[in-house]
C-alpha positions as CSV (number, residue, x, y, z in Angstrom):
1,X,0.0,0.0,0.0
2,X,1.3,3.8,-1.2
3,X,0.5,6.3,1.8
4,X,-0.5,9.7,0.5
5,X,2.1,12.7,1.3
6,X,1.2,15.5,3.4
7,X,3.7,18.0,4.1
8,X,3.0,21.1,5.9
9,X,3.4,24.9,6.1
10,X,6.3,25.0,8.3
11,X,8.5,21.7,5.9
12,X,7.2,23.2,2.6
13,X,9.4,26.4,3.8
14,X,12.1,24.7,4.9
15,X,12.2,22.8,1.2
16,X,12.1,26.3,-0.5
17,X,14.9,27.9,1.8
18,X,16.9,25.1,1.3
19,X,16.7,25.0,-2.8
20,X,17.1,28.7,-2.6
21,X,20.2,28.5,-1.0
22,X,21.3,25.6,-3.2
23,X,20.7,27.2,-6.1
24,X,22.8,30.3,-5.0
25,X,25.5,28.1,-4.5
26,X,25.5,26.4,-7.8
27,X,22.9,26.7,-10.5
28,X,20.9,23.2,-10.7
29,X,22.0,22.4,-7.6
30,X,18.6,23.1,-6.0
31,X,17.3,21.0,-8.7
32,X,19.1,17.8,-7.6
33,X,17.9,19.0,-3.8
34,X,14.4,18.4,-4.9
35,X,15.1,15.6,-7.5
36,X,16.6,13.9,-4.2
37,X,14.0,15.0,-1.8
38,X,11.2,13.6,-4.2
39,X,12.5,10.4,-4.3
40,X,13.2,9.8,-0.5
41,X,9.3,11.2,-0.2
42,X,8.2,8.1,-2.6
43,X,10.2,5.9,-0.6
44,X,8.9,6.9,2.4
45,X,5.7,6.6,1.4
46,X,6.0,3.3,0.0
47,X,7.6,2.1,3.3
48,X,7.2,4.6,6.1
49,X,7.4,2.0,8.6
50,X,10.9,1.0,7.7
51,X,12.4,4.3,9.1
52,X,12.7,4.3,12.6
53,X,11.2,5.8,15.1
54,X,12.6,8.7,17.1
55,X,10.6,10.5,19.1
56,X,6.9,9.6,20.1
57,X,5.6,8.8,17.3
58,X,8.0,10.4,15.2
59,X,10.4,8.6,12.2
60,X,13.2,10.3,10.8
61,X,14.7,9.5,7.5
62,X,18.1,11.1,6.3
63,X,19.0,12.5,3.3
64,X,22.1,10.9,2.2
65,X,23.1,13.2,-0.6
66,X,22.3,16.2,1.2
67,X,22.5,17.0,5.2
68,X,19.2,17.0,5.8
69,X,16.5,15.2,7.5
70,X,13.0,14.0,7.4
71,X,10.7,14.5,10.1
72,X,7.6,12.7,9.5
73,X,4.3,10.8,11.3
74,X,2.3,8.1,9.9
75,X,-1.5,9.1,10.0
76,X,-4.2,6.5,8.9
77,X,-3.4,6.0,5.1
78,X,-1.0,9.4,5.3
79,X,2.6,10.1,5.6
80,X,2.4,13.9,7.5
81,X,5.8,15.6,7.1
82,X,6.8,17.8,9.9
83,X,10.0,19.2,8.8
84,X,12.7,19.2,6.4
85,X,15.6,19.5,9.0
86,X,18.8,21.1,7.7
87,X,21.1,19.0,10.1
88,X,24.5,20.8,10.4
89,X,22.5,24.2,11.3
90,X,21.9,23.3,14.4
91,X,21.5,20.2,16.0
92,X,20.6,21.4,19.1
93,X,16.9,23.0,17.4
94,X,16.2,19.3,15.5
95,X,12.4,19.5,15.5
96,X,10.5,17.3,18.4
């Protein structure tokens, strides 16, 4: 079974602050962000039980390519996704 993706306010401006940055870095490099991001949101919501969980109900799934993190709940038939962590930021503010 395929859980449907829902990611909120708060993670859909963390994805656009994170390919903005990317792109001012390297042009098409916020592309690849989101080409990467895309595919760990299929696989998470192929599988979201095979990431572990971290905090409550919480599962986490790392970006390999990029350091960033997923922060996401399994609701009914629904992946919710909390946050779009940028991991060397801060790890002290990781979202609970």
């Amino acid at each position: 079974m395929i859980y449907e993706l829902e990611i909120v306010e708060e993670a859909d401006l963390e994805i656009i602050d994170a390919y903005l940055y990317y792109e001012s870095k390297q042009f098409g490099l916020g592309e690849k962000f989101l080409k990467e991001l895309d595919q760990y949101f299929e696989r998470i919501c192929e599988s979201p039980k095979h990431f572990e969980v971290k905090y409550k109900s919480y599962r986490e799934a790392y970006i390999r390519k990029f350091p960033y993190l997923i922060i996401f709940e399994i609701e009914e038939q629904k992946v919710v996704v909390y946050s779009v962590f940028n991991t060397p930021q801060n790890p002290e503010k990781k979202p609970k």
